[in-house]
C-alpha positions as CSV (number, residue, x, y, z in Angstrom):
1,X,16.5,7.6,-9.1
2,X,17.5,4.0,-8.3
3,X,21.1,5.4,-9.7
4,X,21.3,8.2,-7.4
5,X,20.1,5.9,-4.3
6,X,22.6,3.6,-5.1
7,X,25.3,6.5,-4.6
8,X,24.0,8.5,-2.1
9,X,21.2,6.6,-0.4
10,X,18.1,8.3,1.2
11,X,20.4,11.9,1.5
12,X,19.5,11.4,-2.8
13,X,16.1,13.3,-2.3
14,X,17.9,16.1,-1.5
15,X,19.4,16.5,-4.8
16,X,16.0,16.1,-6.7
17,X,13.7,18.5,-7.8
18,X,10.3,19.1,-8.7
19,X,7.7,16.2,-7.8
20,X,8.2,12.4,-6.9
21,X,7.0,9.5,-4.9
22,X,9.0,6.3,-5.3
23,X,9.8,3.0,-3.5
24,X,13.2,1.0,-3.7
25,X,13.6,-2.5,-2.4
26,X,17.4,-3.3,-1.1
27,X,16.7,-7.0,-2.0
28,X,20.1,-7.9,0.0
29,X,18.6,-6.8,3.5
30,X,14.6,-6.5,2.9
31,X,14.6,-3.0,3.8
32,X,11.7,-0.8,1.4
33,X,12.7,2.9,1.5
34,X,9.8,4.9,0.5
35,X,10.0,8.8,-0.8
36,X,8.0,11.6,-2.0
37,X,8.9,15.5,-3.0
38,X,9.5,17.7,0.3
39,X,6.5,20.0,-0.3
40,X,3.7,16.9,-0.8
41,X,3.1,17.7,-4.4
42,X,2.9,14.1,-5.3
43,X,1.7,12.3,-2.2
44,X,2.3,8.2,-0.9
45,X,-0.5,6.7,0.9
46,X,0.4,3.8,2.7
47,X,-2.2,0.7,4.1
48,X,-0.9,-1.6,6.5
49,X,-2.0,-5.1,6.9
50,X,-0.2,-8.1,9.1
51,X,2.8,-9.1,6.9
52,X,1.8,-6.9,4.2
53,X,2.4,-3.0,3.1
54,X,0.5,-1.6,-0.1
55,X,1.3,2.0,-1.2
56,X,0.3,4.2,-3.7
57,X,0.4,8.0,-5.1
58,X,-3.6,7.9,-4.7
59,X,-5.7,6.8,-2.1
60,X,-8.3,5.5,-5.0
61,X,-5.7,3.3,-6.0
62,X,-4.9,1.8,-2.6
63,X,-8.9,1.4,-2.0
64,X,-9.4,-0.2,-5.7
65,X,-6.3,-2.4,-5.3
66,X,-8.7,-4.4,-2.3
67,X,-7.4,-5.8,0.5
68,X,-9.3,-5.2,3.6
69,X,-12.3,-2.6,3.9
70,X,-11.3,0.8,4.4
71,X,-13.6,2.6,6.8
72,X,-14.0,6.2,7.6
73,X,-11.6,7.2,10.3
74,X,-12.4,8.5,13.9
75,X,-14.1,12.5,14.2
76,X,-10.8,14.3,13.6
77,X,-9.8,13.3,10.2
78,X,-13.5,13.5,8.8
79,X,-13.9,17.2,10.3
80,X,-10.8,18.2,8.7
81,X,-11.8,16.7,5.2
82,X,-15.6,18.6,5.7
83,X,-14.0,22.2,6.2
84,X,-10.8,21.7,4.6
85,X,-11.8,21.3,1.2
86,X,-11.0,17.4,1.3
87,X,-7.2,17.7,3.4
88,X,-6.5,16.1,6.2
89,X,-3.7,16.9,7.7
90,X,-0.5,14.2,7.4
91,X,-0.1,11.3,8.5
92,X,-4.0,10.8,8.7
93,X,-6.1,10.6,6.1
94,X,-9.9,10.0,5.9
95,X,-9.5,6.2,6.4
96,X,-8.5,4.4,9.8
97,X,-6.2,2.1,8.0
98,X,-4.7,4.3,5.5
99,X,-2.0,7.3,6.2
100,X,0.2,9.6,4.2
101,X,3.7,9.4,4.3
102,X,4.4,12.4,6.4
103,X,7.0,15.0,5.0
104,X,10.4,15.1,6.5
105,X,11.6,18.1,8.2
106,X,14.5,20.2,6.8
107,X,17.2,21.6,8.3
């Protein structure tokens, strides 16, 4: 992956298949370029904080890794989790201060 970023920067994740989620620090400028497979298969969860970004493939492991307290988002979210079998549409999630990394639109 970091190979193929190097040569054909974010346009790489069109050349991949099957499932990912990865993050690649350009150390030079600061910028954090964050990726996951086109159909969601292997989610990111993001939680931002003042000065600070966690992510991770679960949200267990954003919630375990601590931080601030992660409370349960406003009506919308929480009715799509009860009749949708635990989804919630992207970028929300169940949680105010955690989101998904939303797919990016072909074509």
């Amino acid at each position: 992956m970091i190979k193929a970023f190097h040569r054909w920067g974010t346009r790489c994740v069109d050349r991949f298949k099957g499932m990912f989620a990865f993050a690649i620090v350009d150390r030079a400028t600061g910028v954090v370029t964050l990726a996951r497979d086109r159909l969601g298969i292997k989610p990111l969860y993001l939680a931002e904080q003042p000065g600070r970004l966690r992510f991770a493939s679960t949200v267990r492991a954003l919630l375990q890794a601590g931080g601030r307290r992660h409370r349960i988002g406003p009506v919308t979210p929480l009715h799509h989790y009860m009749s949708f079998h635990s989804w919630v549409p992207a970028p929300r999630t169940i949680y105010r201060a955690v989101r998904k990394l939303p797919r990016r639109r072909c074509g």
